[in-house]
N, C-alpha and C positions, 0 to 999 in steps of 0.2 A: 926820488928822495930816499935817502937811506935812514929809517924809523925805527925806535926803541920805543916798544911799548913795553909800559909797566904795569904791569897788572895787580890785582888784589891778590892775597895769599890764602883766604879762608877755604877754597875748592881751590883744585885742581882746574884748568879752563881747557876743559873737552865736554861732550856731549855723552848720556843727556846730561843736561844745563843743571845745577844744583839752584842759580836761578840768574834774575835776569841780569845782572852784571857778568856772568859768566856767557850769556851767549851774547852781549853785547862786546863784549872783548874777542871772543871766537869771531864773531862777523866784522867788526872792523878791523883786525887781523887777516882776514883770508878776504878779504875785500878791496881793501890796500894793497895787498899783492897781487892779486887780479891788476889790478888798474900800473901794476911794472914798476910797483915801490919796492923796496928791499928794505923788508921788515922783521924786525927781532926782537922775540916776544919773551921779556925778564918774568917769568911763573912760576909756580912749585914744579916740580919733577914728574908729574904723572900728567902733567896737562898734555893736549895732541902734539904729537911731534911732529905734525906737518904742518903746523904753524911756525915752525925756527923758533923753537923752546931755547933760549938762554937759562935752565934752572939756576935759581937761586934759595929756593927753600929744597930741603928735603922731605920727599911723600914717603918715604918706608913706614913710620908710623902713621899714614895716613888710613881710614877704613872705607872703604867705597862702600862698603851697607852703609853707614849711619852718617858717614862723611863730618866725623868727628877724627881729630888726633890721637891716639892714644896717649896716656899719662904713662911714663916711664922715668925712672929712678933719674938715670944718665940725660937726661934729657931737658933742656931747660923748657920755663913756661913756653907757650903758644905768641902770650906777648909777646916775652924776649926773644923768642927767633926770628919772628919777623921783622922788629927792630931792628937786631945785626944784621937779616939777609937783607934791608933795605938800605942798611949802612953801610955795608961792603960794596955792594951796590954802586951807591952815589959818591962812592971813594975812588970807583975806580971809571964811570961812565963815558967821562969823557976822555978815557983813552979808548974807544973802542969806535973812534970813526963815523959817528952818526951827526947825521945834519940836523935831524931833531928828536926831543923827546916827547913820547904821546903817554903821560900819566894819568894814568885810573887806578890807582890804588890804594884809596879813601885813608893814604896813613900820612902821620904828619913829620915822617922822618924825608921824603924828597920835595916835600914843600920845602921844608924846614933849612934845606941843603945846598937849594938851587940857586942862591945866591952866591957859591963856589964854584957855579959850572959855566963853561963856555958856551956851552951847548943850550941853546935855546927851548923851554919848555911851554907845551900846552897842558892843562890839568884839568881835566874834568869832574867836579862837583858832583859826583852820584848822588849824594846824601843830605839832608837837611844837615846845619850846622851841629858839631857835639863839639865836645870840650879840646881835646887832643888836635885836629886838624881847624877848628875853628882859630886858636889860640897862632899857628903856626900859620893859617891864610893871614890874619891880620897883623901879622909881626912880619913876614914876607912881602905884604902890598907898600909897605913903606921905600922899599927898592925895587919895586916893580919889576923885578926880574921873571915872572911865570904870568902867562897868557891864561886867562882863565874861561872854561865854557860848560853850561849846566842842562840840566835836561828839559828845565818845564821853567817856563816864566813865576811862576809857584816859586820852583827853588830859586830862582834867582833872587824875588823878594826878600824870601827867609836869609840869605846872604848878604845881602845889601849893608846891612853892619859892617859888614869885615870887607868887601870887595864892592866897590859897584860896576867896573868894569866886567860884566860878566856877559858873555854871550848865549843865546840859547839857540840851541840844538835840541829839538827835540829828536825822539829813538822814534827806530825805523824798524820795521820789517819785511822779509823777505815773499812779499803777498802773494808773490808764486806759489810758495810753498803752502798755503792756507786758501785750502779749497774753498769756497762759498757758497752757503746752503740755503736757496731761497728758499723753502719750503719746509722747516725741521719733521723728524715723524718722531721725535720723542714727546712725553709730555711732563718734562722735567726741568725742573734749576739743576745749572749747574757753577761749582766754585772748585776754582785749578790755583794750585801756586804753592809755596812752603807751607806744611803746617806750622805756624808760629804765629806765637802772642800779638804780634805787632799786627798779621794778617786777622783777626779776628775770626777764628774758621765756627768758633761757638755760637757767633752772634747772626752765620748764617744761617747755622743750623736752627736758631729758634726761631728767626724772619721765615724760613723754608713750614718750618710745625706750622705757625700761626697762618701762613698764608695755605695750608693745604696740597703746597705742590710737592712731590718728592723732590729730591735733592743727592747728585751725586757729587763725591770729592776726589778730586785727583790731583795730588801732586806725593813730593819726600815729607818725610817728619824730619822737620827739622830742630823740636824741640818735645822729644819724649815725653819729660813730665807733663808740660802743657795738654797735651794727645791724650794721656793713661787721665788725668784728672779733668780735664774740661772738651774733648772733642769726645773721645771715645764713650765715654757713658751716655752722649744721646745719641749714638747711632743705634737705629732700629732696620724696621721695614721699611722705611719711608726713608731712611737717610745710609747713603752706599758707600760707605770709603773704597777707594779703587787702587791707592796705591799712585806710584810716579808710573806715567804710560809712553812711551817711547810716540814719537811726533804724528805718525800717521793715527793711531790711536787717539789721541788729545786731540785729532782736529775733528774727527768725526765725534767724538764725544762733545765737543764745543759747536758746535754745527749743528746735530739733534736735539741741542738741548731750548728750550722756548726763550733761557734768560738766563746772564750769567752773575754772579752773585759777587762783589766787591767792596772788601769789609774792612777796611784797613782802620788801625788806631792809633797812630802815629801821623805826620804830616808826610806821608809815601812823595816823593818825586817826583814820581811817573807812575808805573806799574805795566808792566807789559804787557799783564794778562788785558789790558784794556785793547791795546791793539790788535793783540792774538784773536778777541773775540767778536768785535767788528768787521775782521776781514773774512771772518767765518760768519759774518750776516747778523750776529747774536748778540742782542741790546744788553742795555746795560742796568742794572740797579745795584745802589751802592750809596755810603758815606759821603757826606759832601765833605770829605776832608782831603789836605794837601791840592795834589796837581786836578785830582777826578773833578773839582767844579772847574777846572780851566777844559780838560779833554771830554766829558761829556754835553752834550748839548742837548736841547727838548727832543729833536729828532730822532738823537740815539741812544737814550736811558732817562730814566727820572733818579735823583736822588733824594735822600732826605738828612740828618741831623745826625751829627756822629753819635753812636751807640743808640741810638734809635732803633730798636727791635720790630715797634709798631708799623713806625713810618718806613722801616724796610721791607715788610708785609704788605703794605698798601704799595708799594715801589714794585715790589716784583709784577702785579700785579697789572701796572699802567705801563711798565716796561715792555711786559710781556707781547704788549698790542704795538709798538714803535715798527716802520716800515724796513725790512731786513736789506733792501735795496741802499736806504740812506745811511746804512751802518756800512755796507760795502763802501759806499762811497765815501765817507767819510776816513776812513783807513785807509783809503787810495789818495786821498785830497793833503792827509798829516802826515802819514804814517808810513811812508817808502824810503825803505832802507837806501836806494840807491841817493834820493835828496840826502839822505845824512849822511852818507861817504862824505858825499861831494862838498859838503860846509865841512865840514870837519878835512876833509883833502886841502878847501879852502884856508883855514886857517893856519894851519901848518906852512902850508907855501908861504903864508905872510908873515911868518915869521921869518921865512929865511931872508926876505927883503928886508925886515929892521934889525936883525940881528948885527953885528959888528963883523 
């Protein structure tokens, strides 16, 4: 099949992953080609070029430190450029020979559009519903023109207003790549992934005090002020900011750590770090909020009560004792990237049999 993938525009899509819609797009890209598709990836301009980068945004004001845009004079907002480069885009897509479209990128301008194309589209759902792309599925499904597919039966619920046709796929990882530590020799919590609001990195920090364990943190800041006013001020002795650690680093840090910590405050998807950290043997405690009471189970984390500080103390705690074997296996049983090609391979194909 010859495939246009459309990606999100906020990073660049190369490695490391700024997060996980970025290396979920990196792997279903170079994974699709693998398997003898011919695939062409619509991105900003700094994403990998051995993915068959079609840019469409420009990265020159992009910053690889902060992986923020710069604000310049000449320059329209962030919005609006994504806007046009999604509109030029979907103006011109279907002169460009492809059998189908494979859209992730959570904006409501090729939703919005695909009712002008010939060209068949699948759309994946990364996000709970917001306003912008919610408005634009539901004014879309009435002509049923885009094949829809999401990550967690979670989200698919949360959609159910606006689409019920939604297929779920859940995210895969590459478990070769994530060693597995039956035996950790740290004696630590650990919490990986964007510093941001949504991820709650405060709330591990004070379940980590109250339960007594240290606690290391690794991933980008993805929100400065949050960091300088509510992460930064409790890190001491006991709690380690590490920074973003390139992949053989993050596994071993994920691996020695006794339990990893999952704080989300928001109705999250998925979360990757869940499967990153199972296939590293390493339970889980964390929020029962969004997809994590559908992906954890008694065998491989305890949860408790969103924003529960207490009951994520006592969590880390019951976690901590979960069998590191039945976390392996469980990330082997949901969580291989190769099953997700292959549905998502699958439904592409079925499109081109209903397609006209």
């Amino acid at each position: 099949m010859k495939i246009g993938i459309i990606a999100h525009l906020k990073h660049p899509i190369r490695s490391p992953f700024r997060g996980g819609l970025e290396a979920f797009t990196f792997d279903i890209c170079k994974r699709l080609s693998e398997r003898g598709h011919q695939v062409t990836l619509f991105a900003s301009s700094k994403s990998d070029a051995a993915l068959n980068v079609y840019p469409i945004l420009d990265d020159s004001s992009y910053d690889d430190l902060t992986g923020f845009r710069e604000k310049k004079p000449n320059l329209s907002s962030e919005y609006m450029a994504e806007h046009h480069a999604y509109m030029d885009l979907m103006q011109h897509i279907d002169t460009m020979d492809l059998d189908v479209i494979f859209n992730n990128s959570l904006h409501y301008v090729p939703v919005t559009m695909a009712g002008m194309l010939n060209t068949p589209m699948l759309t994946v759902l990364h996000t709970p519903p917001f306003f912008e792309l919610k408005n634009a599925v539901k004014l879309e499904s009435r002509s049923g023109s885009i094949t829809y597919a999401t990550v967690s039966a979670r989200n698919a619920e949360n959609w159910s207003p606006y689409t019920t046709a939604c297929t779920v796929i859940d995210n895969g990882i590459d478990l070769n790549n994530w060693k597995f530590y039956e035996q950790p020799e740290g004696e630590y919590a650990i919490w990986f992934g964007r510093i941001h609001p949504d991820k709650g990195t405060h709330l591990a920090i004070e379940a980590a005090k109250l339960a007594g364990i240290p606690l290391k943190i690794a991933g980008a800041i993805a929100d400065e002020r949050y960091f300088k006013s509510s992460v930064e001020p409790l890190l001491d002795h006991t709690i380690s900011f590490l920074g973003q650690k390139n992949h053989v680093e993050l596994n071993s840090l994920i691996g020695n750590a006794r339990v990893t910590l999952v704080t989300p405050t928001w109705e999250e998807p998925f979360g990757l770090v869940i499967a990153e950290s199972l296939a590293c043997g390493t339970p889980i405690a964390g929020f029962a909020v969004g997809s994590l009471t559908q992906l954890i189970n008694a065998e491989t984390g305890k949860l408790t009560s969103a924003g529960d500080v207490a009951g994520l103390a006592a969590a880390i705690t019951a976690a901590s004792t979960k069998d590191r074997q039945q976390c392996r296996k469980q990330a082997e049983n949901s969580f291989n990237v190769e099953i997700m090609i292959s549905r998502y391979e699958e439904q592409l194909e079925n499109l081109l049999t209903v397609s006209p």
